[in-house]
C-alpha positions in Angstrom: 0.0 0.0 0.0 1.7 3.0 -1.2 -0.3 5.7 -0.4 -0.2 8.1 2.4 -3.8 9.4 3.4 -5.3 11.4 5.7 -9.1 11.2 6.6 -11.2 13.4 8.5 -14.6 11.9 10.4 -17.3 13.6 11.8 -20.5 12.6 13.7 -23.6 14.9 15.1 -26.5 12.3 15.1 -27.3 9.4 17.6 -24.4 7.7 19.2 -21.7 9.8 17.7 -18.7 7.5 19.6 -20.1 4.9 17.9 -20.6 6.2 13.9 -16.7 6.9 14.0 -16.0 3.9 15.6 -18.3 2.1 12.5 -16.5 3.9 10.1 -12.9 3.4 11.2 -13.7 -0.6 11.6 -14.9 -0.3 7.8 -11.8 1.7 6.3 -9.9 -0.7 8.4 -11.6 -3.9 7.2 -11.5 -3.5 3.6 -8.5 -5.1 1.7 -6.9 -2.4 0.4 -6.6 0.1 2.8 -4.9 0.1 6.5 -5.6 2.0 9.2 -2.2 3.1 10.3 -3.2 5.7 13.1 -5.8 7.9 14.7 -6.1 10.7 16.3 -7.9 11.8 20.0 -11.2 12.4 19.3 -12.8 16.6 19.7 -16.3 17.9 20.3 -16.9 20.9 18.2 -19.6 23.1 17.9 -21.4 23.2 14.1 -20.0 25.3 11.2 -21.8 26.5 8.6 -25.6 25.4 9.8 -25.6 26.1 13.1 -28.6 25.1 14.8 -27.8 21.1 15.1 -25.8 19.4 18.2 -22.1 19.5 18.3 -20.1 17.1 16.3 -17.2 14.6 17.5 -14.4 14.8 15.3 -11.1 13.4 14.4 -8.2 12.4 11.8 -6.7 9.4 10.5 -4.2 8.0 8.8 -4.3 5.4 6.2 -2.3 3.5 4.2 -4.1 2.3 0.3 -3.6 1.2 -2.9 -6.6 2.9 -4.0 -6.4 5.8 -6.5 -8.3 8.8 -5.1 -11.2 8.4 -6.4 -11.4 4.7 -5.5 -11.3 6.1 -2.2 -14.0 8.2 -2.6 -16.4 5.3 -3.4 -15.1 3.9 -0.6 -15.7 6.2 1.9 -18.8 7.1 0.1 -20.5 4.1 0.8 -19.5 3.7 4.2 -21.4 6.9 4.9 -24.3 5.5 3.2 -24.1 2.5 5.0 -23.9 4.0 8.1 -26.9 6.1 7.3 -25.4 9.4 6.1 -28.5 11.6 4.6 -27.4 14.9 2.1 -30.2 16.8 3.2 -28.9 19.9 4.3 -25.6 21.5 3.2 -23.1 21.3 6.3 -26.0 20.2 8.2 -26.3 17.2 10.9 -25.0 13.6 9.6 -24.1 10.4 11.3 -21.0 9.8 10.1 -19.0 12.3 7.2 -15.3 11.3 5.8 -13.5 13.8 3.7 -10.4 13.3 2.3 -8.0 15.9 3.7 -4.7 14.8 2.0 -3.7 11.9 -0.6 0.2 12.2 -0.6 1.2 15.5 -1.1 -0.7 16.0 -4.3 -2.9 18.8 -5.4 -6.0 17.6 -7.7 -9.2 18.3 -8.6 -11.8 16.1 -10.0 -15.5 17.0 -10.6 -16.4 15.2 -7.5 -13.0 15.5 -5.2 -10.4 18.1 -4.2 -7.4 17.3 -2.4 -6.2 18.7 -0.4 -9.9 19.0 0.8 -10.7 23.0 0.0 -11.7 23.9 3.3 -9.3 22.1 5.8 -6.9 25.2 5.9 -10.1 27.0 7.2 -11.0 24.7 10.1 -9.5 24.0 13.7 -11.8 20.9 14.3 -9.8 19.3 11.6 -6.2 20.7 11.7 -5.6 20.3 15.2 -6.6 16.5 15.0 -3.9 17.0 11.7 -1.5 18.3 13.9 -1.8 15.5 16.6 -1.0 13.1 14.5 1.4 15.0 12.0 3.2 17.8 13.5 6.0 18.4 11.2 3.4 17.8 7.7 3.6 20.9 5.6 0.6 22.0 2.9 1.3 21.0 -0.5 3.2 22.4 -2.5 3.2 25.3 -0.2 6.5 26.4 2.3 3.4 26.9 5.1 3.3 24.2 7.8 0.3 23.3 9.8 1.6 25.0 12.6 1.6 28.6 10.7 -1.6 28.0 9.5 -3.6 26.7 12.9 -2.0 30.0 14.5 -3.9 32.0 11.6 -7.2 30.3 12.6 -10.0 32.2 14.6 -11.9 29.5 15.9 -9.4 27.4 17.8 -11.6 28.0 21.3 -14.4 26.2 20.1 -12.1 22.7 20.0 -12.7 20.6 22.8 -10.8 17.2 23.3 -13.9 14.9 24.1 -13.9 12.6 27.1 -17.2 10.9 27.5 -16.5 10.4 31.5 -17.3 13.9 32.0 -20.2 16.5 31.3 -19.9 19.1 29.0 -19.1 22.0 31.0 -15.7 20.6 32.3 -14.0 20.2 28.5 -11.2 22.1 28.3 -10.7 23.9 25.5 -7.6 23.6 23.2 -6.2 26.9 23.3 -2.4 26.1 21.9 0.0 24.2 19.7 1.7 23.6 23.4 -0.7 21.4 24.4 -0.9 19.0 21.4 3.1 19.5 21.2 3.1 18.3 25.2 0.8 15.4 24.6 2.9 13.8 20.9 6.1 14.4 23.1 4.5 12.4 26.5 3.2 9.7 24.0 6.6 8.7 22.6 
């Protein structure tokens, strides 16, 4: 498996835990791609449509043989499967995978971007990024992911999610330090 990939997953409806877990287990199961890592999982609040609950969200990496849009059938169906509805642009889903990165290519296809167009514009999925890639630059671009999560306005509304507590004792993520501390304590 030759390619390096990078997946973000997002859930809003029913047991969200449980839709990412789902989806992971079905990347992770099909013969041609391999779940090589994942990172902690973050409560966000909506963007875009805003009146639905707060989503869990989180990266991963994978390893395929796929070509990019073999991938997007892929994850395609596992939304369906998992009951993902396209009601509402942005609005609430079970379970949504995007493909963030695909090597350090630059494509677009009628149906798929890479790297995803809005990632650059979103904490919930570069700090996940970050977790589990530190040192990853964009493509094709001198800016790493540090520079541009500095740039981002809405880092405060990232939350790591622990489902032992209630809501009102998350901690936001309010610095690189913190994801920094936590890659360096898991070595």
């Amino acid at each position: 498996m030759n390619h390096d990939v990078y997946i973000a997953l997002g859930s809003n409806i029913g047991d969200r835990y449980d839709h990412l877990k789902t989806a992971i287990h079905l990347l992770d199961q099909h013969e041609r791609i391999s779940v090589e890592k994942q990172s902690s999982i973050y409560e966000t609040e909506p963007v875009g449509y805003v009146n639905q609950q707060a989503f869990l969200n989180m990266v991963i990496y994978v390893k395929t043989d796929l070509s990019p849009r073999e991938l997007l059938d892929v994850t395609q169906a596992i939304e369906t499967r998992c009951g993902r509805k396209r009601d509402i642009r942005w609005g609430p889903r079970t379970i949504d995978l995007d493909i963030l990165l695909f090597d350090q290519e630059n494509m677009v296809m009628e149906t798929l971007s890479i790297p995803h167009p809005r990632m650059w514009e979103r904490a919930f999925v570069m700090i996940p990024l970050m977790e589990l890639q530190p040192m990853l630059k964009a493509p094709h671009s001198d800016k790493s992911l540090e520079e541009i999560y500095k740039a981002l306005p809405d880092k405060e509304g990232v939350r790591k999610w622990n489902p032992g507590i209630v809501e009102e004792e998350f901690e936001p993520i309010a610095s690189l330090k913190a994801i920094h501390k936590k890659n360096l304590q898991d070595r």
